[in-house]
Backbone as numpy.savetxt, mean C-alpha at the origin, in Angstrom:
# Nx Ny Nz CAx CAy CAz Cx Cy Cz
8.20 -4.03 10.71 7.08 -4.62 10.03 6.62 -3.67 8.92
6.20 -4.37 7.60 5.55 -3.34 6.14 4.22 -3.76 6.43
3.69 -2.70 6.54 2.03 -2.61 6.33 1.95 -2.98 5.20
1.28 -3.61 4.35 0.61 -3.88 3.07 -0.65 -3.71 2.60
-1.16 -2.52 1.59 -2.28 -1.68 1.58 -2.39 -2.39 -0.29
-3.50 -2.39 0.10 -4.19 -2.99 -1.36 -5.01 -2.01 -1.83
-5.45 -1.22 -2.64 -6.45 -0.13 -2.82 -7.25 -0.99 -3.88
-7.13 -2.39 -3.81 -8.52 -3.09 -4.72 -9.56 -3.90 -3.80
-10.73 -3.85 -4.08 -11.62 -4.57 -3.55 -11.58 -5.78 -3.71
-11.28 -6.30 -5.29 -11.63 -7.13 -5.78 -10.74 -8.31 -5.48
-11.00 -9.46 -5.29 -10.72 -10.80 -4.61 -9.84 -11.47 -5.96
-8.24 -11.40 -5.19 -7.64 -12.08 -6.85 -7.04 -10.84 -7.18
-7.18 -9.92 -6.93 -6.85 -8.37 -8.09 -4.89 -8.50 -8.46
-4.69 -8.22 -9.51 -3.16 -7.64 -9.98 -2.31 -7.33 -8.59
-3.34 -6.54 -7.87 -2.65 -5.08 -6.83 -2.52 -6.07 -5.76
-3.34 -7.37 -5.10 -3.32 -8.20 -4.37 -2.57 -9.28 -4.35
-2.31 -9.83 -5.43 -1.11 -10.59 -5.83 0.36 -9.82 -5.48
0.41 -8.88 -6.25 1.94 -7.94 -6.02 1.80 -8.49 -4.55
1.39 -7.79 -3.26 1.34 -7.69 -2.86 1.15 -8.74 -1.42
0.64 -10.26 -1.73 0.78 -11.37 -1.50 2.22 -11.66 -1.59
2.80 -11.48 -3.17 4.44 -11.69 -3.62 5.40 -10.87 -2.80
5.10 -9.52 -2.09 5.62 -9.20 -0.87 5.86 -9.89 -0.08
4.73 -10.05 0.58 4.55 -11.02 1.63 5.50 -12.19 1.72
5.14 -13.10 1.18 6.13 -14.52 0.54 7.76 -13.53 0.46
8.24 -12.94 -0.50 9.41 -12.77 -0.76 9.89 -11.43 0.73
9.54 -10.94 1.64 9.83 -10.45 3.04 9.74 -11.59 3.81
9.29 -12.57 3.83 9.59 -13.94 4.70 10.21 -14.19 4.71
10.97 -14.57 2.83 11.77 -15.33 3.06 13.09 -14.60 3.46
12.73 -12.79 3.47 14.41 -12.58 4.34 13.96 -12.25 5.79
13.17 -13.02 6.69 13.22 -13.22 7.49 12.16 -11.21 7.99
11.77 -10.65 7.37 10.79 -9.14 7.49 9.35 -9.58 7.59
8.92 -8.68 8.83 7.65 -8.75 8.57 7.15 -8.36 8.04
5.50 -8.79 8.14 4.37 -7.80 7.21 2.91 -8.04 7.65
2.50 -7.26 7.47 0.46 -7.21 8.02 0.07 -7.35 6.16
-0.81 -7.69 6.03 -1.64 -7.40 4.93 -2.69 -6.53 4.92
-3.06 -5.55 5.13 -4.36 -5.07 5.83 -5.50 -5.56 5.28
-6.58 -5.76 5.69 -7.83 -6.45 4.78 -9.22 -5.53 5.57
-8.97 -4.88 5.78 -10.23 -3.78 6.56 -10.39 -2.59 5.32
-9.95 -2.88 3.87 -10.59 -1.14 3.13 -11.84 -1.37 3.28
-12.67 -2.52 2.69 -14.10 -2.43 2.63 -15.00 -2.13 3.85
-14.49 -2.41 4.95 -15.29 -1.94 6.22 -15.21 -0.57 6.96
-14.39 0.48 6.30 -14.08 1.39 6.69 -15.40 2.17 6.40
-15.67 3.20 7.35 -16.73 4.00 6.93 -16.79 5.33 5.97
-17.21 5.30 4.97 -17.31 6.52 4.12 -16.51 7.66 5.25
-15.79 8.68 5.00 -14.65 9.49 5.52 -15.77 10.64 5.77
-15.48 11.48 6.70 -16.95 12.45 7.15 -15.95 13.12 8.28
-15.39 14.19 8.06 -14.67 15.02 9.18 -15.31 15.06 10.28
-16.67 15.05 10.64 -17.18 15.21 11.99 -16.90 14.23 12.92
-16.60 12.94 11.97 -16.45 11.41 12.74 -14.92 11.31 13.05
-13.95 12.44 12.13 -12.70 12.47 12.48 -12.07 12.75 14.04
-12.66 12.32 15.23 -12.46 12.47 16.66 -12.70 11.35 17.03
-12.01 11.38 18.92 -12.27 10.17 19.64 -13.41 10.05 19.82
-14.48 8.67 20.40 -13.57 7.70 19.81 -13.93 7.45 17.92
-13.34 7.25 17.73 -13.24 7.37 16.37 -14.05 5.63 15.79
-14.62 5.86 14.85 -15.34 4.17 14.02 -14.02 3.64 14.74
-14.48 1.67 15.17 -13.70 0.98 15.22 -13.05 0.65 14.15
-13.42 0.64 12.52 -12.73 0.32 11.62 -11.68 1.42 11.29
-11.98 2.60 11.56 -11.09 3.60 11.55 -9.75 3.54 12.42
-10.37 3.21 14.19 -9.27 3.07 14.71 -8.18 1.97 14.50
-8.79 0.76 13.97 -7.88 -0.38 13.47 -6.72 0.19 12.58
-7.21 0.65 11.25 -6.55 1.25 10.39 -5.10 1.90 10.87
-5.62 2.64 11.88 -4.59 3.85 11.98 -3.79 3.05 12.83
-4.09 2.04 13.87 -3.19 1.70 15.13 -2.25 0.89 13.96
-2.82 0.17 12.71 -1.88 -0.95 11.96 -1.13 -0.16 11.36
-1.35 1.19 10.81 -0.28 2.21 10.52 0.77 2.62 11.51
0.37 2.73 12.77 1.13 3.40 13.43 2.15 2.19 14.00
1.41 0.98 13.77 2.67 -0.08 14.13 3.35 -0.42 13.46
3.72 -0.02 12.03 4.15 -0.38 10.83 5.40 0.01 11.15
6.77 -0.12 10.96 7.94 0.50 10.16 8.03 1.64 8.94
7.01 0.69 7.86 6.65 1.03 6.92 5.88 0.70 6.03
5.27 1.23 4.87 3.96 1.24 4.59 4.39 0.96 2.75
3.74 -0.24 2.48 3.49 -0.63 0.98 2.36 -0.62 0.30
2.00 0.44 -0.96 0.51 0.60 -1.69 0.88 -0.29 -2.83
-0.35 -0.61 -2.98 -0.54 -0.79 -4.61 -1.92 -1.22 -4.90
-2.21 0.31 -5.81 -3.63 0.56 -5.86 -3.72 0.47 -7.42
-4.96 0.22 -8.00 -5.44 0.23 -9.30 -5.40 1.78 -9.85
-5.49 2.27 -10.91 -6.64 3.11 -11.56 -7.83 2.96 -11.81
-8.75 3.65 -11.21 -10.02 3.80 -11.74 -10.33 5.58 -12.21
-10.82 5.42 -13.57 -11.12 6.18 -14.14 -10.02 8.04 -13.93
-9.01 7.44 -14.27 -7.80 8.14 -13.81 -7.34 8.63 -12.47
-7.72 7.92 -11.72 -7.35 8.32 -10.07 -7.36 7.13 -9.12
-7.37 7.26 -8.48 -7.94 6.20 -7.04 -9.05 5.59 -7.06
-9.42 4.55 -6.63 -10.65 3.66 -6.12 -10.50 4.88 -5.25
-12.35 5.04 -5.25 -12.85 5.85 -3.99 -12.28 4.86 -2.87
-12.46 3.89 -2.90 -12.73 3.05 -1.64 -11.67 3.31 -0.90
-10.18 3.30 -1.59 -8.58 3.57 -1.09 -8.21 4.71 -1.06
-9.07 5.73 -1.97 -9.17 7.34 -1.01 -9.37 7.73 0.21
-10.61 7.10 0.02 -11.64 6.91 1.70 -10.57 6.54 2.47
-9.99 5.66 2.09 -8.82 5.09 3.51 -7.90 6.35 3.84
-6.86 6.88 2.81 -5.92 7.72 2.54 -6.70 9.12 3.60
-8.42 9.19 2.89 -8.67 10.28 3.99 -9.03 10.44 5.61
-8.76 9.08 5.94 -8.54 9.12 7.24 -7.74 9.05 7.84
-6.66 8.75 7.05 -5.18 9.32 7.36 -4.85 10.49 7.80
-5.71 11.56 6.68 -5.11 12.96 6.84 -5.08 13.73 8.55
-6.35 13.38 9.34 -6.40 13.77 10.25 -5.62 12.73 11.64
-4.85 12.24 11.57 -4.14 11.34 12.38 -2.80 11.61 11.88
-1.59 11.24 12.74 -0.36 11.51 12.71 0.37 9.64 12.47
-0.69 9.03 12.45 0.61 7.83 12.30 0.92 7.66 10.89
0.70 8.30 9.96 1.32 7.79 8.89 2.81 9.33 8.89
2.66 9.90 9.12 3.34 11.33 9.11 5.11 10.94 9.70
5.76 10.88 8.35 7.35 10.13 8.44 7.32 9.60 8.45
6.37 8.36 7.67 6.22 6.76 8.09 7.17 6.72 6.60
8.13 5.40 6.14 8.12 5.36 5.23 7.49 4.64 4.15
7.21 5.52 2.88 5.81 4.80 2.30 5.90 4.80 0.58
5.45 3.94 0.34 6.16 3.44 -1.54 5.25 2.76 -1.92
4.72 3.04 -3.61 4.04 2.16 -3.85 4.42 1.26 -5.07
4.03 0.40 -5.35 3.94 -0.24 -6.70 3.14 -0.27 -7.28
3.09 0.07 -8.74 2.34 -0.10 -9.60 2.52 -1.00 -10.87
1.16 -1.55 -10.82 1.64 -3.05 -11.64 0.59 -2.93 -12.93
0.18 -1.75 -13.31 -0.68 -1.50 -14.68 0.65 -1.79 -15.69
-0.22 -1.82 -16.88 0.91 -2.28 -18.41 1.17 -0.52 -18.18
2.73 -1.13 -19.13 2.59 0.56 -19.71 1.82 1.77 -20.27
1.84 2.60 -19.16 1.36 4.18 -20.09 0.04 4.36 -19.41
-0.01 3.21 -18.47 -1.22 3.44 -17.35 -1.12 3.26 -16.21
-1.83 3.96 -15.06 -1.84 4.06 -14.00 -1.07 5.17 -13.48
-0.69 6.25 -14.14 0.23 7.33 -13.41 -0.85 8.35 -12.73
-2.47 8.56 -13.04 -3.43 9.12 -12.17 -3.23 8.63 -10.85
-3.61 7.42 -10.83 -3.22 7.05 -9.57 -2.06 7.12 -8.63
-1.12 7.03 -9.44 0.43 7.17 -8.63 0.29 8.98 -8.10
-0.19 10.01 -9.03 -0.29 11.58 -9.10 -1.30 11.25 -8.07
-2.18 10.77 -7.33 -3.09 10.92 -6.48 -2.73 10.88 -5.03
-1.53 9.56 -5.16 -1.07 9.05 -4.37 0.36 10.06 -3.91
1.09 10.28 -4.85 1.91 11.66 -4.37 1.12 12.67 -3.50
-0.21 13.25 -4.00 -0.56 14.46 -3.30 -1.27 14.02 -1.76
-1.71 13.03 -1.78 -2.39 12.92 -0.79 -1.33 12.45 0.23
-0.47 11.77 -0.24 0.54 11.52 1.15 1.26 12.53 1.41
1.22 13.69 0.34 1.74 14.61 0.60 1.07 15.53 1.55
-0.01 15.19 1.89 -0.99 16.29 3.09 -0.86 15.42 4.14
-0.40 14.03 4.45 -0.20 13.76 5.10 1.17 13.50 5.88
2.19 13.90 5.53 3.46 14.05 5.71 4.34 12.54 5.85
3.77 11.84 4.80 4.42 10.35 4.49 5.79 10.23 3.65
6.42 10.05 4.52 8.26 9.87 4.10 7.97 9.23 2.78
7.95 9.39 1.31 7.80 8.90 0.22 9.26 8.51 -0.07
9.51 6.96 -0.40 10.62 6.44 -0.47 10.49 6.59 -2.25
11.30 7.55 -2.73 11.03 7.80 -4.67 11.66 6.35 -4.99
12.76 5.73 -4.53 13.61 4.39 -5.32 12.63 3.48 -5.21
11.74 3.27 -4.00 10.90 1.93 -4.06 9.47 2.39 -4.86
9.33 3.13 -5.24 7.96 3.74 -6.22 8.43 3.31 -7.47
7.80 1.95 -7.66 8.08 1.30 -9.26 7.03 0.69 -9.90
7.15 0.52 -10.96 6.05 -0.09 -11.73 6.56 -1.52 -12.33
5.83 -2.46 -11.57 6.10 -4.04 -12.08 5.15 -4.46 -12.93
4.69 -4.34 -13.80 3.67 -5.09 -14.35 2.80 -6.54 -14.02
1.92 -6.59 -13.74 1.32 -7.97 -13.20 0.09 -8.57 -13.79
-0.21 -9.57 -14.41 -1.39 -9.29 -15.17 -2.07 -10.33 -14.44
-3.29 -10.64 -14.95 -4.28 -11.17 -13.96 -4.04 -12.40 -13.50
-3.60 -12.83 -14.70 -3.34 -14.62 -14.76 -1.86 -15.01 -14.15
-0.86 -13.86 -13.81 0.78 -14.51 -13.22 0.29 -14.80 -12.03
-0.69 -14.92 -11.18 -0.49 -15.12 -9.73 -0.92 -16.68 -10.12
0.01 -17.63 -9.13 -0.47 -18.90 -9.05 -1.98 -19.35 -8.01
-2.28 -20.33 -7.68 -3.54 -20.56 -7.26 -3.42 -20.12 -5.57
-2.18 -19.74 -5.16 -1.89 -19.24 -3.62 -1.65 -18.13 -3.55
-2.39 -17.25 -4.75 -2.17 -15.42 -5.18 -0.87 -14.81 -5.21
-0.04 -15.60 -5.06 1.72 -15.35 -5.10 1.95 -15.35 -6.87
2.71 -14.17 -7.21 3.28 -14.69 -8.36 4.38 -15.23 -8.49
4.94 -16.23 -9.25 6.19 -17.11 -9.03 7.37 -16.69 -9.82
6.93 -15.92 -11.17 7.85 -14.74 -12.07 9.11 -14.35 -11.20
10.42 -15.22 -11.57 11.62 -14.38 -10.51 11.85 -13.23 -10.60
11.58 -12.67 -11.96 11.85 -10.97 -11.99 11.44 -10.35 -11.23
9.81 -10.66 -11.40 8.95 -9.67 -10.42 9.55 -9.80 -9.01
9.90 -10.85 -8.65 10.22 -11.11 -6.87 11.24 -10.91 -6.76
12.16 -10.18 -7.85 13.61 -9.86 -7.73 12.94 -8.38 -7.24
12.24 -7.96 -8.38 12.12 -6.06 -7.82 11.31 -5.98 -6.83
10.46 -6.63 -6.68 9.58 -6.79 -5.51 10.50 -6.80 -3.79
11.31 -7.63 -4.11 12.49 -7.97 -3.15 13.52 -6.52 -3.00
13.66 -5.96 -3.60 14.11 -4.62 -4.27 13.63 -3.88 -3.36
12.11 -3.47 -3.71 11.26 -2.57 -2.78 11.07 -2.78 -1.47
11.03 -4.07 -1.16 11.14 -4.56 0.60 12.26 -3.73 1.07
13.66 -4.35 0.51 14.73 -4.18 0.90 14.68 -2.74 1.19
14.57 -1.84 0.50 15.19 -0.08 0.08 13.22 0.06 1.46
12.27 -0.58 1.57 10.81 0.08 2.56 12.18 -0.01 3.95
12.77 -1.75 4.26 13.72 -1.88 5.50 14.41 -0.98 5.72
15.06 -0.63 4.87 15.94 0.38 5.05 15.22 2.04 5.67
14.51 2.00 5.01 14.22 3.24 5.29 13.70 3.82 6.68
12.55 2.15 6.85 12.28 2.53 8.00 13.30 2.25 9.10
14.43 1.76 9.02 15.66 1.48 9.97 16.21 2.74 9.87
15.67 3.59 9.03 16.37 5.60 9.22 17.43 5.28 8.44
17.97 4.15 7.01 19.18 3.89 6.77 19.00 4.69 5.38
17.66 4.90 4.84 17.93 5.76 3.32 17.30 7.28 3.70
């Protein structure tokens, strides 16, 4: 199963579509997937709260990580880095072991010549968390607001060719095959 991590709030977003178009195009080769939909309920990140039992929104998080295979981002830029909100998530990662060798890739679907803060955010922080970074499935698809149809899927075969791409090479990885 691919976890599917959205680092946008916003209802409709670029990063939610991609990511819907997962969904749909891992069906149809028969792969699972979670969508996660718990960033907004997570509690502001606070090391003291990092112990058992831990926020219920916290523990959700981590058990849907730890049941994953593997793990798919695709987060916005804001103001050259991360949505706090998908930091906040990332930092409750750090103190838990289920993401640690998980394999984990993101897409990025900004136009050209944007969004590499975010991708540089996303390197270091999975890097404190010891997340198997799959480099072949870390791509940039472009997605703009308006390609998703009215069922947040985009229908663009390209995109669901590379999209299909990144499933394939997350399967693999987490099958220990890349």
């Amino acid at each position: 199963m691919i976890l599917l991590l959205s680092g946008s709030l916003r209802a409709g977003s670029a990063n939610e579509a991609l990511l819907r178009t997962a969904r749909a195009v891992a069906a149809q080769a028969g792969v699972r997937t979670l969508l996660y939909d718990g960033l907004g309920r997570l509690p502001h990140f606070n090391p003291d709260d990092d112990r058992e039992p831990l926020p219920a929104a916290v523990a959700g998080m981590r058990a849907a990580i730890e049941a994953a295979d593997a793990v798919l981002i695709c987060a916005p830029e804001y103001a050259g880095t991360l949505p706090g909100a998908f930091k906040n998530l990332l930092d409750w990662t750090v103190g838990g072991t289920e993401i640690c060798d998980k394999p984990v890739a993101w897409v990025n679907v900004a136009a050209p010549g944007r969004g590499e803060g975010a991708e540089a955010t996303l390197r270091t922080v999975l890097g404190y968390t010891g997340a198997a970074v799959v480099e072949a499935a870390c791509v940039r698809v472009p997605v703009g607001h308006g390609d998703a149809g009215e069922d947040g899927v985009v229908a663009d075969p390209e995109i669901r060719r590379r999209v299909g791409d990144v499933v394939r090479l997350l399967v693999a990885a987490g099958a220990g095959e890349a």
